[in-house]
C-alpha positions in Angstrom: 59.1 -61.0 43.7 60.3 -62.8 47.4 61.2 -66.1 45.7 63.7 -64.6 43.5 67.3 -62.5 44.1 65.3 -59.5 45.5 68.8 -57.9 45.6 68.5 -56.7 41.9 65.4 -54.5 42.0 66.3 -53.3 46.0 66.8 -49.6 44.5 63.7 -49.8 42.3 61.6 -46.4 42.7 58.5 -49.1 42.4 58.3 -53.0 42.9 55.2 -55.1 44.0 55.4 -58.6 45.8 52.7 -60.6 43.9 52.4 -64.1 46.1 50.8 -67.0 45.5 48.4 -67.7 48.9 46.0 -70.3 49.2 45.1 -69.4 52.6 42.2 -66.7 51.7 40.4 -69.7 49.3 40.8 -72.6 52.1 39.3 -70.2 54.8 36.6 -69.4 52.5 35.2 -72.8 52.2 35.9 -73.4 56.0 33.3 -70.7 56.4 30.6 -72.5 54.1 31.5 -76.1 55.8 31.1 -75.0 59.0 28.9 -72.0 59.2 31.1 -70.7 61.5 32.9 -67.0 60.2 36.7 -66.2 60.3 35.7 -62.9 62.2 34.1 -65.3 65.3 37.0 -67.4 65.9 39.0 -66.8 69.4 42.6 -65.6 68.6 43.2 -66.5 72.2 42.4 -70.4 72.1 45.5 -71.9 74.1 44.4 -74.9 72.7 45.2 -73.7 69.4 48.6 -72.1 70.8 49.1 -75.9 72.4 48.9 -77.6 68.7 51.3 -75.1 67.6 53.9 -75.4 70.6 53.9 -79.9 70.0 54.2 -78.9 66.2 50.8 -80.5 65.1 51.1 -77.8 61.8 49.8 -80.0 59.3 48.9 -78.0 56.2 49.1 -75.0 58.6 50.2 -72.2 55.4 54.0 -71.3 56.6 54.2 -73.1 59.6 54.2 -77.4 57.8 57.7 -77.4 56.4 59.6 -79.6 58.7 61.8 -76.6 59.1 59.5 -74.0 60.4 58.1 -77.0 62.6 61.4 -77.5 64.0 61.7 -74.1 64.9 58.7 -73.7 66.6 58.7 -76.7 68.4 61.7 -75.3 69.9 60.5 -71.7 70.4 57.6 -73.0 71.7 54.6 -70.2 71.5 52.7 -69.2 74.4 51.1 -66.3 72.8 50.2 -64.7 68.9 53.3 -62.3 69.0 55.3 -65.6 69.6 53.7 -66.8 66.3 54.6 -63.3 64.3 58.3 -63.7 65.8 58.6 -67.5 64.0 57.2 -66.6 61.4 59.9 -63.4 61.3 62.4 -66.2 61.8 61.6 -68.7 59.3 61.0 -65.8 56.6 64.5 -63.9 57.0 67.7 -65.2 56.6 71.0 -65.1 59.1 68.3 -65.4 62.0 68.0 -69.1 62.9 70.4 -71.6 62.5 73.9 -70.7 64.5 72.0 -67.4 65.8 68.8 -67.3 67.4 68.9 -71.4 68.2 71.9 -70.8 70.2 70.3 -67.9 72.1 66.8 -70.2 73.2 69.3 -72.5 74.0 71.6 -70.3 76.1 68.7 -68.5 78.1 67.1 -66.1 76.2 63.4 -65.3 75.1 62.2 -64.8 72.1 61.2 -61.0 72.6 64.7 -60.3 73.5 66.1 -61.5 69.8 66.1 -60.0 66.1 62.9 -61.4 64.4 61.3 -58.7 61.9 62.8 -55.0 60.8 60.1 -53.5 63.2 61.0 -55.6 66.1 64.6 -54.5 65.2 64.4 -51.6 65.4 61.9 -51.7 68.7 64.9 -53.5 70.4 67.4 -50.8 69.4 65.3 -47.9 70.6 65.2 -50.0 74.1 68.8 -49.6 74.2 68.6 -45.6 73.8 69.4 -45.5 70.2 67.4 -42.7 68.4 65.2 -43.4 66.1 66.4 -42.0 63.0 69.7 -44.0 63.4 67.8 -46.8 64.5 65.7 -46.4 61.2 69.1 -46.9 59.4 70.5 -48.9 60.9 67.6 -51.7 60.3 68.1 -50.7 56.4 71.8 -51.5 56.7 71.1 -55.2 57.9 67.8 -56.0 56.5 69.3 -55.2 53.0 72.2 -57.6 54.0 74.8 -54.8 53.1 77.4 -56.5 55.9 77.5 -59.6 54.0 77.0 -58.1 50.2 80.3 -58.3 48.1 79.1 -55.0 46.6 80.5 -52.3 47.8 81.7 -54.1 50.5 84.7 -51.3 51.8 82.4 -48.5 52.3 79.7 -51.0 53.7 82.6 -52.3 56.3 83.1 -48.6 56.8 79.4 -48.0 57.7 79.1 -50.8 59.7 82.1 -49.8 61.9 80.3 -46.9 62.7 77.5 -48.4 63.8 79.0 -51.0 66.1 80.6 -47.9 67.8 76.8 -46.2 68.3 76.0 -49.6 69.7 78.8 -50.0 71.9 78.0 -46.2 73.3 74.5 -47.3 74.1 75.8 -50.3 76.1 74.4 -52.7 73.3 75.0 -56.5 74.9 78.0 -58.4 73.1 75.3 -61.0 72.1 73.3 -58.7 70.7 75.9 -57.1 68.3 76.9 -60.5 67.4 73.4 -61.7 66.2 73.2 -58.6 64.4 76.6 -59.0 62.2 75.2 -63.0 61.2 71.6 -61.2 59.9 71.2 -61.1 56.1 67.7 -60.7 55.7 64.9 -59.1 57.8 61.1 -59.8 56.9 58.7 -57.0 57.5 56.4 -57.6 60.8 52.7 -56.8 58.8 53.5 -59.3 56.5 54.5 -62.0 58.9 51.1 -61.0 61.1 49.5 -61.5 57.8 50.7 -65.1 57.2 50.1 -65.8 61.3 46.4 -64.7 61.4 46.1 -67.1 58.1 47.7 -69.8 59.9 46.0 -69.2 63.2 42.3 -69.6 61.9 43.3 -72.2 60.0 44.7 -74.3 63.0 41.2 -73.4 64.8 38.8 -75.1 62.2 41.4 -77.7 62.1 41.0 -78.4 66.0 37.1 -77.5 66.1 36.2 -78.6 62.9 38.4 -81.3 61.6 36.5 -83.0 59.0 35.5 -80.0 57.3 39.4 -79.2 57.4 40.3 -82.0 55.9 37.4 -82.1 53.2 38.8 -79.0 52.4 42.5 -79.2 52.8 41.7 -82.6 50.2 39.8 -80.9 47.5 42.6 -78.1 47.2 45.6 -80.8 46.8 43.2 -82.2 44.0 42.6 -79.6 42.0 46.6 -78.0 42.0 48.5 -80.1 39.5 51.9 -80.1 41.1 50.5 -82.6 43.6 50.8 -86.4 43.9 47.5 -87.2 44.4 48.1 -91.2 44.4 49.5 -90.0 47.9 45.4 -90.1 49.0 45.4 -93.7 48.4 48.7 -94.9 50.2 47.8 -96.9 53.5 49.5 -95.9 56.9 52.4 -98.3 56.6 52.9 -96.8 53.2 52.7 -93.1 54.5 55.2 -93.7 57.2 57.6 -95.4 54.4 57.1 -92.1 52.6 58.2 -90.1 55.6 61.3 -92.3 56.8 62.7 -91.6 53.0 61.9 -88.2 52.8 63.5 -86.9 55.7 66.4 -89.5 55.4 69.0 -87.3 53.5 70.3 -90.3 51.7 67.0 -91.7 50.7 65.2 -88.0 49.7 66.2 -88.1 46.4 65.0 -91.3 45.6 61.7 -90.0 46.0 59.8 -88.7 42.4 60.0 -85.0 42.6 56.5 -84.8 42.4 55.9 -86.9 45.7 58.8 -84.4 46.9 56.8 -81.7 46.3 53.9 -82.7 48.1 55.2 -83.5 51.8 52.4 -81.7 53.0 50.1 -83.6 51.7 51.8 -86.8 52.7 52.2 -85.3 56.4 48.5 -84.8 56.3 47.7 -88.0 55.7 49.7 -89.4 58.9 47.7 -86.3 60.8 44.2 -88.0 58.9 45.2 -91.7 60.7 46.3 -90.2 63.9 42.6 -88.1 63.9 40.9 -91.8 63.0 39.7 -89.7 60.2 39.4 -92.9 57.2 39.5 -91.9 53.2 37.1 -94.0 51.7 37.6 -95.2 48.2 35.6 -93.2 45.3 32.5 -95.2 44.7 30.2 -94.9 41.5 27.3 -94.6 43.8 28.3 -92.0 46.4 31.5 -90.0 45.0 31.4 -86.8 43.5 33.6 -86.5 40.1 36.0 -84.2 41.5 34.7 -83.4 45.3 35.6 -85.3 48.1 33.1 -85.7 50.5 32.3 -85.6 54.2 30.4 -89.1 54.7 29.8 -89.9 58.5 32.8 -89.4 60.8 35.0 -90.0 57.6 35.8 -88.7 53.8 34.9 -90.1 50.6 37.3 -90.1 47.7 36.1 -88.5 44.4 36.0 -90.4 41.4 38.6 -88.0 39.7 41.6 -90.2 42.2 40.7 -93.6 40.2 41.0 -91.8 36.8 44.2 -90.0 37.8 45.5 -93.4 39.1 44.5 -95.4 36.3 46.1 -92.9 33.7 
């Protein structure tokens, strides 16, 4: 229910978000690759935190969209709760762009800004405001009331009396400004959720990368919204894809399908950069539909020649 209008069903006595996650699946065969169990990894690598600061996210679940790259290049994570607070950013709406980039920019941290309704709301109990208020006050923004054009007098109305709590707590000027641009706040457990995903998953990626990208391979091959002649472009042709896809007058030339599969093609410039080869699906030594790890490289399954030759 997050990737439609969730405005229409906000007053619904019951609603469940039913997502689509890969995450669980690709962790589970990183497990049987490696032998090594999700529960053993160290959520205090900084050499994990370091791939996420330089924006090394490929086919990292919520953090490989060239957006939510760009924003945590620039936020730069030292720590997990730096993670949870991107991911808060990326996920929500009114917090980035003209709001919390300006405030990095200008001095801040990124524990003194708005990134999740519990953080929110952490931030406004800092300032002296009670909880109860606090509590509706986060409801006011996170449901995006200040910008709705329903019931938009009596929502100005409300709003004016909370500006005038703030302003009696000594709220900052920036503060009160970043809250009047938010639209949308994304709940902190789920964005912990998709960070403890992402984190393990950038750990086998920096441990174990050939079992990562064995894995990461198989899964683009067997979801059919991929372009899975991407696996056989060569580097020149991969960085031809890139230029044109994040050239706004050259995107659109693109077939929506290779569109669609930026990660994937992103991956593939992270596979040349690792020295990590594809080899060509052989009669002899290829699976039908498997890719395989073969020596320091992957082999192609037969399944990319029939798919190619169709």
């Amino acid at each position: 229910m997050s990737h439609y209008n969730q405005n229409i069903s906000q007053d619904a006595i019951l609603k469940f978000d039913i997502l689509s996650q890969d995450d669980n699946t690709r962790l589970y065969y990183l497990e049987k690759e490696t032998d090594v169990s999700i529960t053993d990894i160290d959520m205090y690598d900084s050499d994990v935190m370091k791939e996420f600061a330089l924006g090394r996210t490929e086919m990292i679940s919520e953090f490989n969209t060239n957006y939510s790259t760009n924003v945590t290049k620039q936020v730069s994570p030292q720590k997990f709760s730096d993670l949870v607070a991107i991911s808060g950013l990326t996920h929500g709406k009114g917090l980035w762009d003209d709001n919390a980039d300006v405030l990095l920019k200008n001095g801040k941290e990124i524990s003194e800004l708005i990134t999740s309704r519990e953080n929110f709301k952490r931030l406004l109990m800092q300032y002296g405001v009670e909880e109860v208020l606090s509590n509706k006050i986060v409801e006011f923004i996170r449901k995006g009331k200040l910008h709705s054009s329903k019931n938009k007098a009596a929502n100005q109305i409300e709003w004016k009396k909370y500006e005038e709590v703030l302003r009696q707590h000594h709220v900052e000027e920036w503060f009160i400004e970043s809250i009047k641009k938010v639209r949308y706040l994304f709940p902190l457990a789920h964005a912990a959720a998709y960070v403890i995903n992402a984190y393990r998953l950038a750990w086998y990626k920096i441990y174990y990368p050939l079992a990562f990208a064995k894995v990461m391979i198989n899964q683009s091959l067997s979801d059919k919204d991929v372009d899975k002649s991407i696996f056989l472009k060569d580097r020149e042709q991969i960085d031809g894809l890139i230029k044109k896809y994040e050239n706004p007058k050259t995107y659109y030339t693109l077939p929506n399908k290779t569109r669609k599969s930026s990660a994937q093609i992103y991956f593939m410039r992270w596979l040349f950069t690792s020295h990590i080869e594809l080899l060509k699906a052989d009669v002899d030594k290829s699976e039908d539909k498997i890719a395989l790890i073969e020596g320091k490289n992957i082999r192609l399954p037969l399944m990319i020649k029939r798919f190619v030759d169709k």
